[in-house]
Backbone bond lengths (Angstrom), bond angles and torsions (degrees), N, CA, C in turn:
res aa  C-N    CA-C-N  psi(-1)  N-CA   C-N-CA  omega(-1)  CA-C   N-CA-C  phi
1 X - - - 1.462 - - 1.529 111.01 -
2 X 1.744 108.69 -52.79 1.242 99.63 159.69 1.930 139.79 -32.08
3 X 1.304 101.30 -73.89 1.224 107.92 156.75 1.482 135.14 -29.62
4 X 1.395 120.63 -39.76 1.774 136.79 173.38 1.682 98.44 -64.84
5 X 1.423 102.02 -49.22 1.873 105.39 -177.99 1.440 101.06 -63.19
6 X 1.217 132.98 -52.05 1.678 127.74 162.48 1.258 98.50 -16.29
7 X 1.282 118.51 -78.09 1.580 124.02 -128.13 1.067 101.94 -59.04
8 X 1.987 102.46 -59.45 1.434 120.16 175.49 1.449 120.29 -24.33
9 X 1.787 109.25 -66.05 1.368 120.34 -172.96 1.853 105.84 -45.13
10 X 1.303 97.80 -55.41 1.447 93.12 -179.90 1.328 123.44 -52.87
11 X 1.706 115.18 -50.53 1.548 117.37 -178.92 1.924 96.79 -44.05
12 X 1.551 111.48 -71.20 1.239 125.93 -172.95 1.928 114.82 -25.33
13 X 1.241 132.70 -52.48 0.797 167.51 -145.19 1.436 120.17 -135.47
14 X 1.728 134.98 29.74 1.126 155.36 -170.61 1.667 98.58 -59.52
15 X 1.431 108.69 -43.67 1.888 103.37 -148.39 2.209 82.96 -87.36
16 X 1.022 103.39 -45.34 1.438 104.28 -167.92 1.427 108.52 -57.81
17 X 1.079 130.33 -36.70 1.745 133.84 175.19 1.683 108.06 -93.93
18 X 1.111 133.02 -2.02 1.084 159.67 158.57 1.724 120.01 -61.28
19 X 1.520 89.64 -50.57 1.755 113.29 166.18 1.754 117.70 -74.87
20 X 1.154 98.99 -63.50 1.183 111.01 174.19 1.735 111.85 -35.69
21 X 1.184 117.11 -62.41 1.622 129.27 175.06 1.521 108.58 -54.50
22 X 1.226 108.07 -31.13 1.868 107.68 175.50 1.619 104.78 -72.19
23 X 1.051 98.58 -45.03 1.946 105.94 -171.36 1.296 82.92 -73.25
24 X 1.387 162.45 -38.93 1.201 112.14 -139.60 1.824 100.04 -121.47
25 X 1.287 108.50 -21.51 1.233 110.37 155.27 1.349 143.11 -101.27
26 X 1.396 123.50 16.54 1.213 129.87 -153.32 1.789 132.27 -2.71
27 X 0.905 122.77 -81.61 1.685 112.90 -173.30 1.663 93.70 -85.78
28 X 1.397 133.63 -20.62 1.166 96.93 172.30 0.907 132.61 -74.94
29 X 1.568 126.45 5.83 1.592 146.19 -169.14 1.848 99.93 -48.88
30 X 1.516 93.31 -43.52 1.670 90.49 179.34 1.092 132.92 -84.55
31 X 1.745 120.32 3.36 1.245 141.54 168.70 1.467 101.39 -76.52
32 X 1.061 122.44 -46.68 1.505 131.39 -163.58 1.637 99.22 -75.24
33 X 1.367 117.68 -54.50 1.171 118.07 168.63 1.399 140.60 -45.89
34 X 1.345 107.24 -35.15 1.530 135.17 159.59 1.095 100.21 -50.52
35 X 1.656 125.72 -80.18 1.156 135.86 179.74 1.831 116.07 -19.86
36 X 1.361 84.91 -67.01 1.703 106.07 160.54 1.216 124.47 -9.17
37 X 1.362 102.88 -72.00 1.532 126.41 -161.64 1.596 106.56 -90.81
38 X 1.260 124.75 -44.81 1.055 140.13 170.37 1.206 104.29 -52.96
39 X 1.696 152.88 -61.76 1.258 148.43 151.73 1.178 132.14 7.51
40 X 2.029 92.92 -60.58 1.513 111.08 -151.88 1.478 115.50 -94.24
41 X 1.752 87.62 -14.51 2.099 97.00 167.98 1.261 102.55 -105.36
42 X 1.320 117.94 -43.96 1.149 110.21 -173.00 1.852 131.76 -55.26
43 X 1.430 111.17 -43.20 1.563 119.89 -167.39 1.659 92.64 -102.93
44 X 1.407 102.12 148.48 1.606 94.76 -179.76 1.692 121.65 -101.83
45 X 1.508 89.11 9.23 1.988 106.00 171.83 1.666 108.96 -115.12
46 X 1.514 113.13 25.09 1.119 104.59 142.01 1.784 129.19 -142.44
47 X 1.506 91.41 63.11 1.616 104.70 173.26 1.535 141.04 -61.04
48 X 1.358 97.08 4.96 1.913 96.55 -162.90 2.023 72.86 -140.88
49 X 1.323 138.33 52.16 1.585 125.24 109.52 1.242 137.51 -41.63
50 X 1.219 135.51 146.33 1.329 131.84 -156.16 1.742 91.87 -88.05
51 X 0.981 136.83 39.02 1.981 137.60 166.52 1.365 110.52 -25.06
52 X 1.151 135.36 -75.61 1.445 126.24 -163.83 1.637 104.01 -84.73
53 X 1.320 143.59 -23.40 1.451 128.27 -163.87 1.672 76.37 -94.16
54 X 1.123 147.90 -61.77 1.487 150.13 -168.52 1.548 111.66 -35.09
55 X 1.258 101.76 -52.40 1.407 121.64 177.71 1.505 104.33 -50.35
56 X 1.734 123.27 -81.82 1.326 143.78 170.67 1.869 103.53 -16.51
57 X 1.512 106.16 -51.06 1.306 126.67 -149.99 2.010 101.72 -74.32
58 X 1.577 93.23 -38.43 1.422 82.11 -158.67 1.814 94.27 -90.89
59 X 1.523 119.84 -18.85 1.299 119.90 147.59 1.485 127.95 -22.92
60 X 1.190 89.72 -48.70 1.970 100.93 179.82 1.432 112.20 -72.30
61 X 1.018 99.69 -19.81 2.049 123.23 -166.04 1.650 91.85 -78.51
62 X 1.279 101.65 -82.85 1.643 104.73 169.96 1.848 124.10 -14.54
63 X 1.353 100.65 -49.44 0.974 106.71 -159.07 1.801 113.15 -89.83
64 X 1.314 110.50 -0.27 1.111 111.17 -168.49 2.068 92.21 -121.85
65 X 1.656 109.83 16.30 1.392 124.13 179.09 1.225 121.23 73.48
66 X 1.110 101.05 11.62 1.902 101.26 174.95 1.324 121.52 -70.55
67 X 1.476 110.56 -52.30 1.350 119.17 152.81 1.386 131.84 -105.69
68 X 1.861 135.59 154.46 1.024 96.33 159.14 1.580 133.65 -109.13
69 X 1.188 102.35 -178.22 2.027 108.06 -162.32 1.357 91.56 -84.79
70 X 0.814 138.39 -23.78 2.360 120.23 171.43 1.339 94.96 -69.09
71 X 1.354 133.78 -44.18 1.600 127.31 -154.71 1.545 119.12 -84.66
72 X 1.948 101.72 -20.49 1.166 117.31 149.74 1.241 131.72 -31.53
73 X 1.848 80.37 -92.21 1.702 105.93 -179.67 1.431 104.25 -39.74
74 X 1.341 128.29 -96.00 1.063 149.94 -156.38 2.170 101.88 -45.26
75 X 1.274 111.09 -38.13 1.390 104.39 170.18 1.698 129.47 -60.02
76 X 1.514 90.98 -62.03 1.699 121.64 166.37 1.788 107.97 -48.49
77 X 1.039 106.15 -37.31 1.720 102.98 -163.10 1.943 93.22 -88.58
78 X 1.461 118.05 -20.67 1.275 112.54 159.57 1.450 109.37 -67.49
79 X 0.921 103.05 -35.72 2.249 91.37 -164.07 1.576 93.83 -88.00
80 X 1.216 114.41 -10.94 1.676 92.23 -169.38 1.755 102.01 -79.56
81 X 1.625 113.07 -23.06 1.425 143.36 -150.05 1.472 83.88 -92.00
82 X 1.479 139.83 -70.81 1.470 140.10 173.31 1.848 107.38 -47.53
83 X 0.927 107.44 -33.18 1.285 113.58 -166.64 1.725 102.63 -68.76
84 X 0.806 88.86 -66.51 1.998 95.77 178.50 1.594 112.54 -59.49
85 X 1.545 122.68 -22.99 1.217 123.86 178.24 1.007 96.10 -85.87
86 X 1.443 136.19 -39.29 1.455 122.23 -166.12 1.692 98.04 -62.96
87 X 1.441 109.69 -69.86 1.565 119.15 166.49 1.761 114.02 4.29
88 X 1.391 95.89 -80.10 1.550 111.56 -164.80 1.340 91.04 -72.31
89 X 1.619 160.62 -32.37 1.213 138.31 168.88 1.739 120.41 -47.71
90 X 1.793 109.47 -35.95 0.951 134.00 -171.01 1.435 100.90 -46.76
91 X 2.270 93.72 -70.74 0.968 112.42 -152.07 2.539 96.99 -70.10
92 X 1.087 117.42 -25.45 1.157 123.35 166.33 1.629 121.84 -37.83
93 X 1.646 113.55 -48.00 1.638 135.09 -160.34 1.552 91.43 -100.56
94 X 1.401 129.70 -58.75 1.459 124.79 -145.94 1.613 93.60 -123.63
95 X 1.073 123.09 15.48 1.420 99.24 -161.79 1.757 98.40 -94.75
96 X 1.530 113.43 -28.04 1.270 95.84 -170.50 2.050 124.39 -80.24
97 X 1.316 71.60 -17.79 1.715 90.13 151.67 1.621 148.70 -37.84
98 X 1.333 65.26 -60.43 1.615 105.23 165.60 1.894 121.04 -68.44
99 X 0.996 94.11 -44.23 1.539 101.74 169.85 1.380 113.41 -53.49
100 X 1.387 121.84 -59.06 0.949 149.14 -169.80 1.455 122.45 -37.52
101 X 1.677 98.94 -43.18 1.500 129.63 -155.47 1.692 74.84 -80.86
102 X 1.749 88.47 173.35 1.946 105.40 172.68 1.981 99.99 -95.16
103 X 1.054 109.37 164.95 1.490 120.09 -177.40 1.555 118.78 -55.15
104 X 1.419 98.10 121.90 2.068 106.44 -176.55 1.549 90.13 -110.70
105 X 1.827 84.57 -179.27 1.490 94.40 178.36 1.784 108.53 -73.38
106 X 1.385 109.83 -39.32 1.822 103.12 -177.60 1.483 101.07 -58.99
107 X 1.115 105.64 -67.63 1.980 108.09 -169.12 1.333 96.93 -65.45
108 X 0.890 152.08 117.66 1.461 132.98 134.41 1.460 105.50 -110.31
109 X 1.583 112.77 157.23 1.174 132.35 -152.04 1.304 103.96 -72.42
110 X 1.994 132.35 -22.74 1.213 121.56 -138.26 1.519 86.48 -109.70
111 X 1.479 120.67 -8.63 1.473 128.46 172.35 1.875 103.28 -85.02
112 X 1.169 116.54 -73.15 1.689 110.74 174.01 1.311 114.13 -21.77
113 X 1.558 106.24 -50.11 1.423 117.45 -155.65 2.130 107.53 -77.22
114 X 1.474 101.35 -34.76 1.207 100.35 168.83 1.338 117.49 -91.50
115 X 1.345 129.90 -15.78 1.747 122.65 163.57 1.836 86.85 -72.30
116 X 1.357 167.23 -31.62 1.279 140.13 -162.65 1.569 82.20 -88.97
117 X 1.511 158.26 -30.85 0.829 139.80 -150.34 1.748 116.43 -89.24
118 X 1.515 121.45 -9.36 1.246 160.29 146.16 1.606 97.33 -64.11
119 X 0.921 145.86 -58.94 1.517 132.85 -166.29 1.278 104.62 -82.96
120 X 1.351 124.34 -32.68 1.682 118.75 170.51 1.698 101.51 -62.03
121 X 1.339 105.34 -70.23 1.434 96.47 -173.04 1.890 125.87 -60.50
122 X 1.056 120.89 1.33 1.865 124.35 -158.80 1.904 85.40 -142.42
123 X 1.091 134.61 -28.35 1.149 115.56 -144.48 1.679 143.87 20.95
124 X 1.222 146.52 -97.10 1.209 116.19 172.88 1.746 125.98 -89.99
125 X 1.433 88.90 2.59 2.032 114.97 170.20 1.536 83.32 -64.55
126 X 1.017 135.47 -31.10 1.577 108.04 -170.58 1.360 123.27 -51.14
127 X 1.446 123.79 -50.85 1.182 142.39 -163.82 1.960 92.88 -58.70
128 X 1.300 116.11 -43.91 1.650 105.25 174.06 1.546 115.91 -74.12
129 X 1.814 102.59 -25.70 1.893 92.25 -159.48 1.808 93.81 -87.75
130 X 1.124 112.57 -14.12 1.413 125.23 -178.92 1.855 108.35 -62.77
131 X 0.977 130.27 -64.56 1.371 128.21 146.18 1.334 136.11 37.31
132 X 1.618 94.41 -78.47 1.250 120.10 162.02 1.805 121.88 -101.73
133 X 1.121 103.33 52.24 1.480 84.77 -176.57 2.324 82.58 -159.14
134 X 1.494 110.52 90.63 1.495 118.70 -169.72 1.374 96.83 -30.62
135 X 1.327 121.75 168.89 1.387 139.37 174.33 1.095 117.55 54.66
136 X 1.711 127.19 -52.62 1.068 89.10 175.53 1.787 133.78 -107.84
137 X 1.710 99.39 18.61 1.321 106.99 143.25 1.579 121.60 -45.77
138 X 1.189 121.78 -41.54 1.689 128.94 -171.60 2.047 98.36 -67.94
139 X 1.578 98.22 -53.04 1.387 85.15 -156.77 2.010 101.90 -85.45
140 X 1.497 110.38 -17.95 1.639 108.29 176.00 1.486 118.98 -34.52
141 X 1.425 119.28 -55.26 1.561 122.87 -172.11 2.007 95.06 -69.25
142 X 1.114 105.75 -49.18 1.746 107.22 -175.27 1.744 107.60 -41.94
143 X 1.600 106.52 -32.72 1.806 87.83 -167.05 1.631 93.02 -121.22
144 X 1.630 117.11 -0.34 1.845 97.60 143.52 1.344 103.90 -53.83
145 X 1.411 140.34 -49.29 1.109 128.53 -143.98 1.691 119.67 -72.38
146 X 1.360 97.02 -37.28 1.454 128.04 163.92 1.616 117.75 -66.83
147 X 1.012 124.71 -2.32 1.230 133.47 167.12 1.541 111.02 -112.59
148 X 1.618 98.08 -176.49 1.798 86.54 157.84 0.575 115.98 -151.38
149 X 1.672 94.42 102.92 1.601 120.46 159.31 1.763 95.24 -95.03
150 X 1.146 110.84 150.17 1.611 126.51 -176.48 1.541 100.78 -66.88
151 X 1.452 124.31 -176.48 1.160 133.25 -158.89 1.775 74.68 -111.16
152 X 1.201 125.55 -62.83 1.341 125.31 -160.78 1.685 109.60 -54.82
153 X 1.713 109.57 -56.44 0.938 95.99 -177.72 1.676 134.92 -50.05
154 X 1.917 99.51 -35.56 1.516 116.81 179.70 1.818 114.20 -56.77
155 X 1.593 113.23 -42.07 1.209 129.54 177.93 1.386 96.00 -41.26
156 X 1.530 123.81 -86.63 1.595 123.11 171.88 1.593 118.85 -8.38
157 X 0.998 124.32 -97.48 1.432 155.11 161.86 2.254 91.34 -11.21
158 X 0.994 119.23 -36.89 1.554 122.31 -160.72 0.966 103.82 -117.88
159 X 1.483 147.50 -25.00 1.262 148.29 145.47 1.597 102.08 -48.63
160 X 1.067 115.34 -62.18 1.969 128.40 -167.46 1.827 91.39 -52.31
161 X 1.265 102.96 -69.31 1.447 107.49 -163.85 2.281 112.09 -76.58
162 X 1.031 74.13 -10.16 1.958 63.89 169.38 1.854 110.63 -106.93
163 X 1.329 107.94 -18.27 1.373 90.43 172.52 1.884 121.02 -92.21
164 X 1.961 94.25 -5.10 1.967 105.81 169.53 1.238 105.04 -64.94
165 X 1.976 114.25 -48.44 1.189 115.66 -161.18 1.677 122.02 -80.14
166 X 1.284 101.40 -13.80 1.926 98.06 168.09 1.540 96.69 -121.72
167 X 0.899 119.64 32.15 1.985 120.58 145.42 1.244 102.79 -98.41
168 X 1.083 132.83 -68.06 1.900 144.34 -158.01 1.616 87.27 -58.33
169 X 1.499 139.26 -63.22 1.198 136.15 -167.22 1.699 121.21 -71.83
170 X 1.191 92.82 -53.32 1.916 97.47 158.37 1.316 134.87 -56.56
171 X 1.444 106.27 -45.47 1.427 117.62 157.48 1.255 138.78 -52.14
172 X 1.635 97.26 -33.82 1.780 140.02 173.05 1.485 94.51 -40.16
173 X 1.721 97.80 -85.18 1.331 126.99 164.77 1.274 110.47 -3.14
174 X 1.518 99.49 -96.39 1.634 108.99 177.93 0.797 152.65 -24.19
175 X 1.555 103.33 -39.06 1.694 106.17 -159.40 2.099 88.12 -109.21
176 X 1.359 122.67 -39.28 1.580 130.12 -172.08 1.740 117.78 -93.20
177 X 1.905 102.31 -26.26 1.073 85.47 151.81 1.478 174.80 -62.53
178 X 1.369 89.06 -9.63 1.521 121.03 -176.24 1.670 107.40 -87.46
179 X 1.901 131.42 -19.73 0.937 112.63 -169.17 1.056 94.52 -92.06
180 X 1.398 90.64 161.77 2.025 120.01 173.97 0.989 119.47 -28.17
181 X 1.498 117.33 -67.32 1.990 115.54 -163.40 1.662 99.60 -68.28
182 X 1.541 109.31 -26.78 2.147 110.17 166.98 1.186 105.65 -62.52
183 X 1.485 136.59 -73.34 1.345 131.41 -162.40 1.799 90.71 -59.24
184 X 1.107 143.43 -91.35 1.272 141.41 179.17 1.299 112.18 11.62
185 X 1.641 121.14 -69.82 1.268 124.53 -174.66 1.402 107.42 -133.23
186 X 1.201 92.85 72.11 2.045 110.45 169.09 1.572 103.58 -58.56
187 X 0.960 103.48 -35.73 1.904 102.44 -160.28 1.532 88.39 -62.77
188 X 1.208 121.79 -69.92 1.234 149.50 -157.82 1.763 98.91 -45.78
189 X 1.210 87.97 -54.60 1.917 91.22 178.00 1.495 121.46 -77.03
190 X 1.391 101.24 -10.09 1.661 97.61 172.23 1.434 96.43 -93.71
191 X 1.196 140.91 -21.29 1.623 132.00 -162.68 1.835 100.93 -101.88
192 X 1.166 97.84 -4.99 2.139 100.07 174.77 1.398 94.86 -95.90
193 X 1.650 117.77 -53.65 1.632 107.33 154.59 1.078 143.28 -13.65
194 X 1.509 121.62 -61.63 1.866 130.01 144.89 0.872 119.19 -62.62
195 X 1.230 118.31 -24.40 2.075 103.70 178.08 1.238 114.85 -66.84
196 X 1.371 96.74 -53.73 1.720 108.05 -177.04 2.323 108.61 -74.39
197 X 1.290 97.84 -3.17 1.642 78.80 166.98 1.312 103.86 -107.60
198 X 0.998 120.55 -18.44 1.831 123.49 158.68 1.412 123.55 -61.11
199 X 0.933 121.87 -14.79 1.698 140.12 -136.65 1.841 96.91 -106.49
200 X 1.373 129.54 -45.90 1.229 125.30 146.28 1.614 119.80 -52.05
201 X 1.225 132.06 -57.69 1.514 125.85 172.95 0.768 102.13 -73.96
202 X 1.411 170.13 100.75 1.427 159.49 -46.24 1.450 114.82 36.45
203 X 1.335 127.19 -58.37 1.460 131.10 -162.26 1.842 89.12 -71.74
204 X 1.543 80.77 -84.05 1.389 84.48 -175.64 1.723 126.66 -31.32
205 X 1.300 129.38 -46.08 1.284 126.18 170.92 1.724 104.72 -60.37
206 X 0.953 142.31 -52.63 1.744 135.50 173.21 2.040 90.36 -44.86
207 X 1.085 95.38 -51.82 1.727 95.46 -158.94 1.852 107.22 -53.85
208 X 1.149 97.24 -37.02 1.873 111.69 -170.59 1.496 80.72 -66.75
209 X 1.524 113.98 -71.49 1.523 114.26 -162.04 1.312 111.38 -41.12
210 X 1.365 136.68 -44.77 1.167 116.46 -171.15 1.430 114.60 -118.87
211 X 1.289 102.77 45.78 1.800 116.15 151.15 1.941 94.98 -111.21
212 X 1.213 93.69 -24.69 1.373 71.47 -178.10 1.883 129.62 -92.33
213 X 1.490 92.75 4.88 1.735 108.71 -175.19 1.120 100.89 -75.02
């Protein structure tokens, strides 16, 4: 329970612990960040990182010179790019394994089942429209991998969609974070941020559910 109040505090409070990590580490801020990002595509037990409000957040950072926005982009859009390859190797070696097994807390069925429900509808567009939409950005590259889609073709598709998805949010950042009614109510704009990238997996799960009642 403890730990959930962590998270919260942090989601709640993104730009203020956000600062803190700039002051106290300076240039490795973007090591850590890498790390970050790299995590949240890359490993498939850590799907619920804060990715898109983080993104937005350190955009705003940039822009007020703390960090800069080339070392961003161009860093972040590597780890998001390693991140999904690592993924789909994963999902390539262990994934059919994994199927196999009965339902855990990392795999669970109602996540597999809604990243395959994205590949019926987008087919290999998933791997970009997936991106933006938490979770099942994490598990999309895991069950290309488990399928077969080629390594080459997937590369395409993950290059395209990891350098849209930390441009559109960094850029986000950058250029809107800095006005008034944003700085005013940061909280507010990082928590419409998750709603609305939740807000498609949401539909769709009501939508599955009641084709399937």
């Amino acid at each position: 329970m403890e730990l959930i109040k962590d998270f919260i505090e942090i989601f709640m409070h993104l730009d203020r612990h956000l600062s803190a990590v700039i002051q106290a580490y300076g240039g490795w801020t973007y090591a850590i960040l890498f790390l970050i990002i790299f995590c949240e595509t890359g490993l498939v037990v850590t799907p619920i990182l804060p990715g898109d409000s983080l993104l937005f957040a350190i955009g705003n950072f940039a822009a007020l010179g703390s960090l800069k926005i080339e070392y961003l982009v161009a860093g972040l859009s590597i780890a998001a790019i390693l991140g999904d390859s690592v993924n789909y190797a994963i999902g390539r070696y262990l994934g059919p394994k994994v199927f196999k097994k009965t339902d855990s807390r990392i795999f669970r069925k109602e996540y597999l089942d809604r990243t395959h429900r994205f590949y019926e509808k987008y087919g290999a567009r998933t791997i970009i429209f997936a991106r933006f939409v938490p979770i099942v950005r994490t598990f999309a590259p895991f069950v290309a991998g488990v399928g077969a889609m080629s390594y080459g073709k997937f590369l395409i598709y993950n290059i395209t969609g990891g350098i849209a998805w930390i441009s559109i949010f960094v850029f986000g950042g950058y250029f809107f974070g800095s006005l008034p009614i944003v700085k005013e109510n940061f909280t507010i704009v990082i928590l419409a941020i998750i709603v609305l990238s939740i807000m498609p997996g949401v539909i769709e799960f009501i939508r599955a559910r009641r084709q399937t009642a």
